[in-house]
C-alpha positions as CSV (number, residue, x, y, z in Angstrom):
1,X,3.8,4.0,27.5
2,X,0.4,2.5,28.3
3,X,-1.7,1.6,25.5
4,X,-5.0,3.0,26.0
5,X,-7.6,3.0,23.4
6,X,-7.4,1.7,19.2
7,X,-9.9,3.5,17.1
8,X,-10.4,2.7,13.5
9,X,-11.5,4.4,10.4
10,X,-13.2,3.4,7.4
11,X,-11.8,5.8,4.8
12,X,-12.8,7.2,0.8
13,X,-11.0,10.2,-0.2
14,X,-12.1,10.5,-4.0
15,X,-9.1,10.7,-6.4
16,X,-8.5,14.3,-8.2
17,X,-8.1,12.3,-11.8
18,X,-9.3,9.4,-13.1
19,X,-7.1,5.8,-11.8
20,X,-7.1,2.8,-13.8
21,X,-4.5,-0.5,-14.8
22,X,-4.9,-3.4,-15.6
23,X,-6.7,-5.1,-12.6
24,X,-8.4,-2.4,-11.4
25,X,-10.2,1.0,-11.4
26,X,-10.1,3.3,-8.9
27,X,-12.1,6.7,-7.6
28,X,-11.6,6.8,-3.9
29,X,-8.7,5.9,-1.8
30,X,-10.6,2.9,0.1
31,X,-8.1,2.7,3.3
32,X,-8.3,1.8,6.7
33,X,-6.9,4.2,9.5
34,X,-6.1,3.3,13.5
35,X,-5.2,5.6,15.5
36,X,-3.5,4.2,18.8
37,X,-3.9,6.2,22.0
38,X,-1.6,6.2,25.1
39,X,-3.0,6.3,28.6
40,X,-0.2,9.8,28.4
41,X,-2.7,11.2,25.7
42,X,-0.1,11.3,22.6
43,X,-1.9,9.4,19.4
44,X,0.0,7.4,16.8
45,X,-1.3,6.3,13.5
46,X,-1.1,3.6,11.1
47,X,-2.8,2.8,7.5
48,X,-3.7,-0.1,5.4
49,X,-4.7,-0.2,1.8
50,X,-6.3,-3.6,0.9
51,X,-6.3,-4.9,-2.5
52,X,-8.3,-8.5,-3.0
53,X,-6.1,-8.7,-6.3
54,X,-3.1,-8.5,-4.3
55,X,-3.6,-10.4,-1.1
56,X,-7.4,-11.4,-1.6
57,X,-8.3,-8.7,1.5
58,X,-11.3,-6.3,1.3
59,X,-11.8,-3.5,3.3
60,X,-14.5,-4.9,5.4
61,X,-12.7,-8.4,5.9
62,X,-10.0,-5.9,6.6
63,X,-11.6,-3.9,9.3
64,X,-12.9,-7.1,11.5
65,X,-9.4,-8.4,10.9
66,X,-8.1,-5.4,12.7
67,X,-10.8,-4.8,15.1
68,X,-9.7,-8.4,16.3
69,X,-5.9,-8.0,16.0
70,X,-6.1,-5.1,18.8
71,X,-8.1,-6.9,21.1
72,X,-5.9,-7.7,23.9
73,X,-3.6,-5.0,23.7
74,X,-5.3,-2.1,25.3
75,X,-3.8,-1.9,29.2
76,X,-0.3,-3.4,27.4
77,X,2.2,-1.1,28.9
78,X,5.6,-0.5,27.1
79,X,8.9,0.5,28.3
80,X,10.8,-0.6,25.0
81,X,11.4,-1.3,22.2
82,X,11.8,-5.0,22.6
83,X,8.3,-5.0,24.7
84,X,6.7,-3.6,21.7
85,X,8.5,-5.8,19.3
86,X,7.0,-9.0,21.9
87,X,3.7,-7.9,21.4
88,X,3.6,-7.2,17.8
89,X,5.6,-10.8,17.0
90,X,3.0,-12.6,19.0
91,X,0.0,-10.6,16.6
92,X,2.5,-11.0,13.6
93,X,2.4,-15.0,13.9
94,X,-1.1,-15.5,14.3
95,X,-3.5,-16.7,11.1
96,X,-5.6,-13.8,11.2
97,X,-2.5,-11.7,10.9
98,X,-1.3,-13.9,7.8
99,X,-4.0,-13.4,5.9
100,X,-4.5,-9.7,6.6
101,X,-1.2,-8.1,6.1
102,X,-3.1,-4.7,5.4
103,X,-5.2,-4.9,9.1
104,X,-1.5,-5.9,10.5
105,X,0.5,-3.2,8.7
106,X,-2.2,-0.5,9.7
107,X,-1.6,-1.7,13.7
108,X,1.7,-1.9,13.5
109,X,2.3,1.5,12.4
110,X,0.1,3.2,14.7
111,X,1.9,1.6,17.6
112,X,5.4,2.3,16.0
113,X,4.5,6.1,15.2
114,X,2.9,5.8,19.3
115,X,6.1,4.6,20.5
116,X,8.2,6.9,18.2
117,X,6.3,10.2,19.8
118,X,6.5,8.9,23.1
119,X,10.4,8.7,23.5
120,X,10.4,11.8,20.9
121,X,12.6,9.6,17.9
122,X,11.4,9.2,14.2
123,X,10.1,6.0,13.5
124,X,13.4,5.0,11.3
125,X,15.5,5.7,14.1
126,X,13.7,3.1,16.1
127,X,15.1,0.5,13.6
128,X,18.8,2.3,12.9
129,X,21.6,4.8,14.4
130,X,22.2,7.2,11.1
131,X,20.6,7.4,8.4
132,X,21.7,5.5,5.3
133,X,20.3,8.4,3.0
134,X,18.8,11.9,3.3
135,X,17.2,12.8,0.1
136,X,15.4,11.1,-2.4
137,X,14.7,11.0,-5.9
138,X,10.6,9.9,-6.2
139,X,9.3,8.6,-9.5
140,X,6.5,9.1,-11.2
141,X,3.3,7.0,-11.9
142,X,1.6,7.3,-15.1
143,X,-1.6,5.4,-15.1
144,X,-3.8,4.2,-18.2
145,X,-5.1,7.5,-19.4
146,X,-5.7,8.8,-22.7
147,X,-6.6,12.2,-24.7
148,X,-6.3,15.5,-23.2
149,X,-5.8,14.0,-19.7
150,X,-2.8,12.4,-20.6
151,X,-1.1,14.9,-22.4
152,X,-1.8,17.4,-18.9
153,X,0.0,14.7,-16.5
154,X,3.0,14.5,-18.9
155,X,3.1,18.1,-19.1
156,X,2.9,18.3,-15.2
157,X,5.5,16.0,-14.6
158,X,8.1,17.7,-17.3
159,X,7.0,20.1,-15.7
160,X,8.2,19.5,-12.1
161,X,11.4,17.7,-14.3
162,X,11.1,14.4,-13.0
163,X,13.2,12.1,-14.7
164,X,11.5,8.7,-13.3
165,X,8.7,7.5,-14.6
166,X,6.7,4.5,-14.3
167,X,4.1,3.5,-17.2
168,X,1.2,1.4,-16.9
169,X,0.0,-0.5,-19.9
170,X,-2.6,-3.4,-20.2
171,X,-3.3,-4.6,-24.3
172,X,0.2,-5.1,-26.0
173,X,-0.1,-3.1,-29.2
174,X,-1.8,-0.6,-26.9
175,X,1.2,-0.8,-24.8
176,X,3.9,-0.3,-27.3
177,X,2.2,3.1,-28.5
178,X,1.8,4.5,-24.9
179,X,5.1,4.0,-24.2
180,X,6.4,5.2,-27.4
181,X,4.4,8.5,-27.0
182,X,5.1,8.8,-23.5
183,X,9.2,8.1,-24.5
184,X,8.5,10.7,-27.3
185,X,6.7,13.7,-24.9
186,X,9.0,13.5,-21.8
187,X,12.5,12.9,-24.5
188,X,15.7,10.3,-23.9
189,X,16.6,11.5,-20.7
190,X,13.8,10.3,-18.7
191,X,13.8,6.7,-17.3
192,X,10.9,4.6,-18.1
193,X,9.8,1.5,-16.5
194,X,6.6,-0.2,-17.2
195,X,4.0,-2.0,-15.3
196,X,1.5,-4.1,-16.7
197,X,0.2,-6.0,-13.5
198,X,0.2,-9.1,-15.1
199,X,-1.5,-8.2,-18.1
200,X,0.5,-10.5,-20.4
201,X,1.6,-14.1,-21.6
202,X,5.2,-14.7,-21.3
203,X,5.1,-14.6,-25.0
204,X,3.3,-11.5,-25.3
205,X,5.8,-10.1,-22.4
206,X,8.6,-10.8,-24.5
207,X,6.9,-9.7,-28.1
208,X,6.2,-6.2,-25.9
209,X,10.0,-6.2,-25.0
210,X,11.2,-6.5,-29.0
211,X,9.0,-4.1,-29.6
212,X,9.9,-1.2,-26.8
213,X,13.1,-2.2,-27.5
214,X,14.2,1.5,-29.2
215,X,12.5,2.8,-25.7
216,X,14.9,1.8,-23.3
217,X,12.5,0.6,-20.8
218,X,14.7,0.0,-17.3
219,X,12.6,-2.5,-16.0
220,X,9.2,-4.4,-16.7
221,X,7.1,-4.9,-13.5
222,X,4.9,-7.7,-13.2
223,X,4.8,-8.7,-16.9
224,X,2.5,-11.8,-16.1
225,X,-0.5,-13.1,-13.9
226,X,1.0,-13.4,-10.1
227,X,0.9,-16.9,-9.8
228,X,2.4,-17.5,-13.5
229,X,5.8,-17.5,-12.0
230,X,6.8,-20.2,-14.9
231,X,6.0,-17.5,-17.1
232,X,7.8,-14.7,-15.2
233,X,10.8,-16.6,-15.2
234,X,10.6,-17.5,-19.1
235,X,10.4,-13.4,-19.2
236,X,13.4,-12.8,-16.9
237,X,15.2,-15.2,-18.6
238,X,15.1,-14.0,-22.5
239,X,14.0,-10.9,-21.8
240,X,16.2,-7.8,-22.2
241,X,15.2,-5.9,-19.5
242,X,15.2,-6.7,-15.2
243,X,11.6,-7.9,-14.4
244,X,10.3,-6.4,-10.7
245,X,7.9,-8.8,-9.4
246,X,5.0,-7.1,-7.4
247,X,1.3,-8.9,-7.2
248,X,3.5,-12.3,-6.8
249,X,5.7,-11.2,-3.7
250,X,3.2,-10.5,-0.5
251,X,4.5,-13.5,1.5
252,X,7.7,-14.5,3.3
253,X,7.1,-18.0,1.6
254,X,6.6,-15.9,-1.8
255,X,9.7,-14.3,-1.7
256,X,11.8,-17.6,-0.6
257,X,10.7,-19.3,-3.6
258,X,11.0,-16.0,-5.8
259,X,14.8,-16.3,-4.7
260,X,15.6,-19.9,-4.7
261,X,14.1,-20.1,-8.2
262,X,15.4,-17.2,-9.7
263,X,12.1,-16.1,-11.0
264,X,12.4,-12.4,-11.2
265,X,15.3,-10.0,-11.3
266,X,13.6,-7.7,-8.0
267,X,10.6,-7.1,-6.0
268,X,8.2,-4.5,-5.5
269,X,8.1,-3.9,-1.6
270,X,5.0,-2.1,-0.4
271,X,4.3,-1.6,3.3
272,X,0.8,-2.7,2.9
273,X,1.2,-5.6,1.4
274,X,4.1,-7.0,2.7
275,X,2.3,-6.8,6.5
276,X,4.2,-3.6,7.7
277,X,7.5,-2.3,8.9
278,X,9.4,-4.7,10.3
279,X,8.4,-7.3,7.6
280,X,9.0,-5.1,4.7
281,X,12.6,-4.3,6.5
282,X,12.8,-8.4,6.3
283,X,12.3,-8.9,3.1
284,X,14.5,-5.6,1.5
285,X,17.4,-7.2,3.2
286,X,16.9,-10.9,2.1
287,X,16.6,-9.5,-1.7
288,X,19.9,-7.1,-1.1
289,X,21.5,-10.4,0.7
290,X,20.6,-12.6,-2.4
291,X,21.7,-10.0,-4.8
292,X,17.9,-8.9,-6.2
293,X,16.7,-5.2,-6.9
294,X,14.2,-3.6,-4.6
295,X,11.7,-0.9,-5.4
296,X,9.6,0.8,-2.4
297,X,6.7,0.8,-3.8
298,X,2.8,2.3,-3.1
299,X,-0.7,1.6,-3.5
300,X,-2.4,4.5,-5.3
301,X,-4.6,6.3,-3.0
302,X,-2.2,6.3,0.3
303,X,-2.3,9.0,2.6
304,X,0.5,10.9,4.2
305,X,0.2,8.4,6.5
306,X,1.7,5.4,4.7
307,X,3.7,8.4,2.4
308,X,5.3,9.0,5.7
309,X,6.5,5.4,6.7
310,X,7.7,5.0,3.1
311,X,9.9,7.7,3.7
312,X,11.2,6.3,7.0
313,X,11.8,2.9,5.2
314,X,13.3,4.1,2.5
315,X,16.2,6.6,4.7
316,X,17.2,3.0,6.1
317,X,17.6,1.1,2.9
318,X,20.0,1.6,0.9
319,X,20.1,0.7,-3.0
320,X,16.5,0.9,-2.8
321,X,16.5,1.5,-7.2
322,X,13.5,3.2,-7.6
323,X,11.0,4.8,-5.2
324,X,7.2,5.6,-5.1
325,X,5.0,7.4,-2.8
326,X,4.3,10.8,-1.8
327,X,1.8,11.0,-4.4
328,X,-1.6,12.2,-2.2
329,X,-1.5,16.2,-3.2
330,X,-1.0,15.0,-6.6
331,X,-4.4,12.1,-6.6
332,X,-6.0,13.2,-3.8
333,X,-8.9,15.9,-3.3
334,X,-7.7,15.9,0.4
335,X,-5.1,14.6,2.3
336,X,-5.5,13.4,6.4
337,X,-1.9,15.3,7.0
338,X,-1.6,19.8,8.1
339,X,1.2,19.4,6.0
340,X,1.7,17.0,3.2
341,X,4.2,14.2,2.8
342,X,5.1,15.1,-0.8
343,X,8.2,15.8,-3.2
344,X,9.5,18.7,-5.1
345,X,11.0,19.4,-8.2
346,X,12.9,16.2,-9.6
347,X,11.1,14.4,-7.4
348,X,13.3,15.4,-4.5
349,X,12.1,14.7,-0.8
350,X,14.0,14.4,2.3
351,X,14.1,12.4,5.2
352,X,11.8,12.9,7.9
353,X,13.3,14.0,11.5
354,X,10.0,14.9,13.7
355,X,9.2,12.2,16.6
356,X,7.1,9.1,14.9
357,X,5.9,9.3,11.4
358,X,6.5,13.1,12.2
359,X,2.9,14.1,10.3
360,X,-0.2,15.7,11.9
361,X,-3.3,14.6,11.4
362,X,-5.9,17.0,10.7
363,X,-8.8,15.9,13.0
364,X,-11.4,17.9,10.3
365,X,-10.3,15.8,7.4
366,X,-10.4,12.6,9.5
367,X,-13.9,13.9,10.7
368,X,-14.7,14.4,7.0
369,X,-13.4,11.4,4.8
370,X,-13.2,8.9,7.8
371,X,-16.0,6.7,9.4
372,X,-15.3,5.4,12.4
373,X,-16.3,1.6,12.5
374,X,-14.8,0.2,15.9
375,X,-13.3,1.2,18.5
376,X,-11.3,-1.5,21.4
377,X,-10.9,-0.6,24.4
């Protein structure tokens, strides 16, 4: 494989409902696409959501960070996997790489999906033999809604009879009576875990815990500020509940410490954040290795794109305890995929077997939701 050509897409796909928690509100999908071109003609495809509340990128400091990361790559010819691995390690290490996981993960993944086509293997058999699961339960995401529009998503959701649910809540009296009438609509059987994204005190955290109590919450994500990790741990420690830490984990260095120090029960692993593939890959196994609880997780407002590599990462993981993505038919008005990465009733989904991400992009909707800014050569 010779790498011929990197183009790259601005993108805003407006949501289908309205998007909101605690650090942010959202009503377009604000992504960056690549698409990576062989000198054979076959196209791959990678996608990065940036989120300055996250990892301080935006999506212009996001797009020059990319246009840069694929200078020096075009012409790069690849015979295997280990040549593509070389070349991604050497962008992977550099400073402008560090502080733009969302540039990096979008390269990364249009090169893996290019090499994936081009010796006809699904990305996640690029990384692994067999697969380590085949179907998947997917969980929903309930964000801060109220009124009429509320009461439709929960009746969509027991509708399609998913039994995973994620709650975001913000104010803590707030908080305790949207999960009690979200625990009360969807009944006992459902398993609820909450988000606040760091909307809470440690205090607060643990007043909100007493006061769920009754709801049997299975895990509170990010219950404080991300770089209160004194505070997280005062919550993991007394709290009743395992706390997932999300905004605070982007870093390998993040993650050490998270470890080391015992702040958190788990982590919230999302491709874009994490810079990629391969990195997210490192850090599930250091958390299974150190005994910690993983969630693959999603920014709202990903195509099938990143939907797709979730689904690869997630058939190679194993004890992966709850799952997101897959959710662009649902909070989309289009999607960029012929055929959409989604799930089925209970959430179900399986694992994905065509060459590469194994989607196809529909050049119309790119045409139509996607500006493009740059192109190397």
């Amino acid at each position: 494989m010779k790498i011929k050509r990197f183009s790259i897409f601005r993108l805003a796909i407006p949501f289908s409902l309205p998007i909101s928690h605690n650090l942010a509100q959202r009503q377009k999908s604000d992504a960056l696409l690549i698409m990576a071109e062989s000198e054979e003609g076959l196209k791959g495809y990678g996608e990065g959501t940036p989120r300055p509340y996250v990892t301080g990128e935006d999506l212009d400091s996001c797009i020059a960070a990319a246009n840069m990361l694929c200078q020096g790559l075009t012409s790069a010819k690849v015979e295997t996997m280990k040549d593509l691995e070389s070349l991604l390690d050497e962008k992977a290490s550099s400073d402008l790489a560090q502080a733009n996981p969302s540039a990096f993960c979008a390269m990364e993944l249009s090169l893996l999906d290019l090499w994936g086509r081009t010796c006809h293997k699904p990305l996640w058999r690029l990384f692994a033999r067999t697969p380590v699961q085949e179907s998947f339960s997917y969980s929903a995401v309930i964000p801060m809604l109220g009124g009429p529009a509320l009461d439709k998503l929960l009746e969509a959701i027991k509708g399609l009879k998913m039994h995973m649910v994620k709650v975001k809540v913000s104010g803590l009296a707030a908080g305790v009576d949207y999960v009690r009438h979200i625990r009360n609509t969807l009944g006992t059987q459902a398993d609820i875990r909450v988000d606040a994204n760091g909307a809470f005190s440690a205090e607060q955290s643990l007043e909100f815990l007493e006061k769920t109590r009754d709801y049997n919450i299975s895990a509170f994500e990010q219950p404080v500020p991300k770089d209160d990790l004194n505070g997280m741990k005062t919550v993991t420690e007394l709290g009743n509940v395992p706390v997932l830490a999300d905004e605070s984990i982007c870093t390998a260095m993040d993650i050490k410490y998270l470890v080391e120090n015992r702040i958190c029960s788990g982590f919230n692993i999302r491709l874009s954040k994490c810079k990629g593939f391969r990195n997210s890959l490192r850090f599930w196994r250091y958390a299974k290795q150190n005994g910690f609880i993983c969630q693959m997780g999603c920014h709202v407002g990903e195509t099938a794109v990143l939907a797709a590599a979730g689904r690869h990462f997630a058939t190679i993981c194993e004890k992966i305890t709850f799952l997101e993505g897959s959710f662009s038919r649902f909070v989309l008005v289009h999607d960029l995929s012929r055929k959409g990465v989604t799930f089925g009733m209970g959430g179900r989904a399986t694992s994905i077997h065509r060459p590469g991400l194994g989607i196809d992009i529909d050049e119309s909707a790119l045409a139509c939701w996607g500006k493009l800014v740059a192109e190397v050569m």
